[in-house]
N, C-alpha and C positions, 0 to 999 in steps of 0.2 A: 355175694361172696366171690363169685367170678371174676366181676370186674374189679375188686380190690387186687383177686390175684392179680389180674394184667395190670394192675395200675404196676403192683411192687415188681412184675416181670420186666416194666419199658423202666422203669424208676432202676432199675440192677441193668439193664442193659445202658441204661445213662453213664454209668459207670465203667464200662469196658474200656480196658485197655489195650489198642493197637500196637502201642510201640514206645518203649520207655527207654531212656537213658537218666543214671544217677550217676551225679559229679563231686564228688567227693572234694569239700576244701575248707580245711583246716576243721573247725568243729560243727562247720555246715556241711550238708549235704540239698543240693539242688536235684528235682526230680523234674524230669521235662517228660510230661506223659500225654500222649498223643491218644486220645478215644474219641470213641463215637456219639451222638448224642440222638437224639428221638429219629430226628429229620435222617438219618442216617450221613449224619457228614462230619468232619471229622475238624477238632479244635485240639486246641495244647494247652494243660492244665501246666503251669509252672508250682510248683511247692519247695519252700526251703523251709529245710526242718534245720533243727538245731537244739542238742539233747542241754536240757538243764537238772542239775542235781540242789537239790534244796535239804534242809533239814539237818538234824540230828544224826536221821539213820542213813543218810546219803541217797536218800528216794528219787529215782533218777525217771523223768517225763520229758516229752518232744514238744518244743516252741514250734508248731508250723504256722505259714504264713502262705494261702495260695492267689495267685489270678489265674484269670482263663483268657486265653486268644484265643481269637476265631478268625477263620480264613480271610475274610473279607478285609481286616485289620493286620494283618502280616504287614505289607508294604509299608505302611503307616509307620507301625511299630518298631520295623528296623529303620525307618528314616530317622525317629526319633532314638534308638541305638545309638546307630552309628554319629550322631550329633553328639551327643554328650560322649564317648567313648574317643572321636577327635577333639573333645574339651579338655577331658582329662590327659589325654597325651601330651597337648598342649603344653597343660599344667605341670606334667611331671615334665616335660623338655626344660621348661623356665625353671626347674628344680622344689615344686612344691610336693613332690611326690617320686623322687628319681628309685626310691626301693622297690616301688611297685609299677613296671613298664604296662603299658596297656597295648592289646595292640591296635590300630590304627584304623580298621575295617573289616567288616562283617558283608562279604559279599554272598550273597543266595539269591537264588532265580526262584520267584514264586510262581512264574509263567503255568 
């Protein structure tokens, strides 16, 4: 019995949240939540929810959708960012997309 408790004790601290920012846009909202995991180190859960209303009685539920980054993959992942984000630029300068400007780069120091 004990060690179930500590299983569901490290299992709810898998969960902790350090530090979260929610970015509100249009009928999404982006959730960047920065927690801790077993090892004690710290990864960024990404989650976009997106509320949908179904039905008759207008029953209204959350589409979420998460990944997880881990530290080691940071650099990686804004390389691959910022490539596609100077694509779309591109794309909207040529005029495939001039309503929605993108901006150009994502600079952060993972050092």
């Amino acid at each position: 019995m004990e060690d179930e408790k500590l299983r569901f004790d490290t299992d709810k601290r898998d969960q902790e949240i350090v530090y979260s920012k929610a970015i509100k846009a249009g009928k999404r909202i982006y959730y960047l939540d920065v927690k801790r995991n077993r090892k004690d180190e710290l990864f960024l859960a990404i989650t976009e929810s997106k509320k949908k209303v179904s039905g008759e009685e207008a029953q209204v539920s959350f589409e979420k959708h998460k990944i997880f980054l881990y530290r080691e993959d940071f650099e990686k992942f804004m390389t691959g960012l910022n490539d596609v984000m100077d694509y779309i630029g591109k794309s909207s300068e040529q005029g495939e997309d001039r309503n929605n400007p993108v901006p150009s780069r994502f600079e952060i120091d993972f050092g």
